[in-house]
N, C-alpha and C positions, 0 to 999 in steps of 0.2 A: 413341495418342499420350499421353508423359504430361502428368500432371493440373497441372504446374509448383508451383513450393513455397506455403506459407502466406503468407510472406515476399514473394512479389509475383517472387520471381525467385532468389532470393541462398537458396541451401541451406545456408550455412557456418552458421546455426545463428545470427551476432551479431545480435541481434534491434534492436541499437543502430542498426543500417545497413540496416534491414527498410523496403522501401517496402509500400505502400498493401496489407490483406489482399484477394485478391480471391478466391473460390470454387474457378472454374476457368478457367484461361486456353486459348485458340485455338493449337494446330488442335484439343487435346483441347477444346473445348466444343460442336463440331460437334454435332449430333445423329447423323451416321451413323458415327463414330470413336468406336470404344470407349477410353476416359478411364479411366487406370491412377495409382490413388495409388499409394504406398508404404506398406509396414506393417513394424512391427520386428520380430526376433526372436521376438515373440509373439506374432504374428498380428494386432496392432494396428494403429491408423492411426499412423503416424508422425510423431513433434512438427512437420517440417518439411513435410507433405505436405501438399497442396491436399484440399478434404473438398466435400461437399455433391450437392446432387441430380446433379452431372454427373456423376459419378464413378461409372464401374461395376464394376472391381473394384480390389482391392489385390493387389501381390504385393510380393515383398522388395527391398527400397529403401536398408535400414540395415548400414552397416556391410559393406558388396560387396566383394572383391576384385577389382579391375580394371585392365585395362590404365588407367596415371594416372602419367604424371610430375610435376605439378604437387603432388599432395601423399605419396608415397610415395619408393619411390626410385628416382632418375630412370635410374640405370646399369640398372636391373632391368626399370623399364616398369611396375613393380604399385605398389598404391598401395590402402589400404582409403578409398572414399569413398561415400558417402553422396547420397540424391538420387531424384524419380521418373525420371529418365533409369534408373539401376540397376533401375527396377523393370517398366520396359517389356520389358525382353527378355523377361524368364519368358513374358510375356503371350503374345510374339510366337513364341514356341519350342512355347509349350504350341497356339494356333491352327496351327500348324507341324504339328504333331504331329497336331492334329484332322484336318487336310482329308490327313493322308498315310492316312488311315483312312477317309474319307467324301469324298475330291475333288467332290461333288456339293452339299456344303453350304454358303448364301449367309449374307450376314454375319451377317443376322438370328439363324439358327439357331447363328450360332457366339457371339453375344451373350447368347442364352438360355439355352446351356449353360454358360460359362463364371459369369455370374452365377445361374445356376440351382443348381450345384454348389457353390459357394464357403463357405468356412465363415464365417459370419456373426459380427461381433463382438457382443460384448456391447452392450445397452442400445438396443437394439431397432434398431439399427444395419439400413439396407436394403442397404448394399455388405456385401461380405465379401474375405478371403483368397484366394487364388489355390487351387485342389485339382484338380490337374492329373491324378492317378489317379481319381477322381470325374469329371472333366471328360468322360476318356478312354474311361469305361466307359460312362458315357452314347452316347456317339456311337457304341460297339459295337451299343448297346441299342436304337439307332434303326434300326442298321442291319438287324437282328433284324425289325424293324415294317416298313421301310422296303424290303426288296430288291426287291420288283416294283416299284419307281420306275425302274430302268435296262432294259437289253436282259438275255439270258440269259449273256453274257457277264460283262458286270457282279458278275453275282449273284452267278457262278459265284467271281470273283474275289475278291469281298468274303467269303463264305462261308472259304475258303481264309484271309485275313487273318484272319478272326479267328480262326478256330483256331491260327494261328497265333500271337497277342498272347495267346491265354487259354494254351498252350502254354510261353510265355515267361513270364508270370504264376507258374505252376506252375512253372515251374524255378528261376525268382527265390527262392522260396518255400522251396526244399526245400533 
């Protein structure tokens, strides 16, 4: 869920019209909902984004292309805006992407690797950046450790996918 703005609600950035700062706002302050800031261009926290111990990682928030008739153009549907709503999807794309590689893993384990991988900001900063190729190799890695956890099926299967993603890897590459 995202982490909602600094600004108490209002991402437009006029800080003139900013209600009360709060940390993290609900449903991302749950304890079992991973709580997505935004981060700019640089891998940073974003002026606008919500910060603090709830927050467990950042992806990109600043500056999105997205379907937005309200501030882009409305004949087209696209519209560049800003916001942790724009920064929730990577999150939900890149967990996407985890469990079509490990369908066997519960949220915990998709918690630990996404902030486990994440590239950390400066200044001892305990969130970090979204790193979705990090993310993704870890869960290979596990599953490397991990294949007698299913039937021999399973195995058999998982075995097969990753040769096939390291496969792919390798062509990307070359």
């Amino acid at each position: 869920a995202d982490g909602g703005s600094a600004d108490g609600g209002s991402a437009d950035g006029d800080l003139n019209n900013a209600l009360p700062k709060f940390s993290v706002m609900y449903p991302a302050r749950y304890p079992e909902v991973i709580a997505v800031g935004a981060s700019n261009a640089y891998g940073r926290l974003a002026t606008f984004s919500n910060f603090g111990d709830e927050i467990d990682i950042l992806a990109p928030g600043a500056n999105i292309l997205s379907v937005d008739i309200t501030n882009g153009d409305a004949m087209k549907g696209l519209g560049i805006t800003s916001g942790t709503s724009m920064a929730v999807p990577y999150v939900t794309a890149a967990v996407a992407m985890m469990l079509a590689v490990d369908p066997d893993m519960n949220s915990e384990e998709i918690r630990e690797i996404l902030t486990g991988t994440a590239h950390l900001m400066a200044g001892g900063s305990t969130v970090g950046d979204l790193n979705l190729v990090a993310a993704l190799e870890e869960v290979i890695f596990r599953l490397g450790d991990n294949a007698s956890r299913g039937d021999n099926s399973k195995k058999h299967y998982r075995k097969r996918l990753k040769a096939k993603i390291k496969a792919a890897r390798r062509a990307a590459l070359n």
